[in-house]
Residue, then its C-alpha position, 0 to 999 in steps of 0.5 A: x542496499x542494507x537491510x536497514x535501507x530496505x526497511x526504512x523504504x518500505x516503510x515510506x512507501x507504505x506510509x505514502x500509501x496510506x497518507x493516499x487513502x486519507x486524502x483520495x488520492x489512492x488510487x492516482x498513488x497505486x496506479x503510479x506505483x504497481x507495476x502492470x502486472x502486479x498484484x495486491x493481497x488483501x487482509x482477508x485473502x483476495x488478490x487484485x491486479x493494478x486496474x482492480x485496485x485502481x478501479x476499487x479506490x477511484x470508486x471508494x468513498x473516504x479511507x481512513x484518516x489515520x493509520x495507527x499501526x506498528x511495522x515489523x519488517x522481515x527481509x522485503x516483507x512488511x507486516x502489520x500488527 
């Protein structure tokens, strides 16, 4: 897989990410999507394993209803500015 490829995954996959947060349906997306024993990091610090982060969206109210960002990928780590 091209670094390009990887890229453009990530990128998709965070799109569809945020897409879930807009219309609730995130924490059916995250629960499908992380692993049993991953881990989600939070802008200010604090980690959360996939029954957390599932638990926290099923009980959130609405997300955001767009999602303006630019992405920068470095390798398999995707940053936003």
């Amino acid at each position: 897989m091209t670094k390009n490829t990887v890229r453009h995954v990530l990128l998709e996959l965070e799109r569809a990410g945020w897409d879930s947060l807009c219309n609730q349906t995130g924490s059916e997306y995250y629960g499908e999507l992380m692993l049993p024993n991953a881990l989600m990091v939070l802008a200010n610090g604090i980690a959360m394993d996939r029954d957390m982060v599932v638990s926290a969206l099923s009980e959130s109210s609405a997300g955001p209803r767009t999602a303006s960002r630019r992405a920068r990928a470095d390798g398999t780590l995707v940053l936003f500015a």
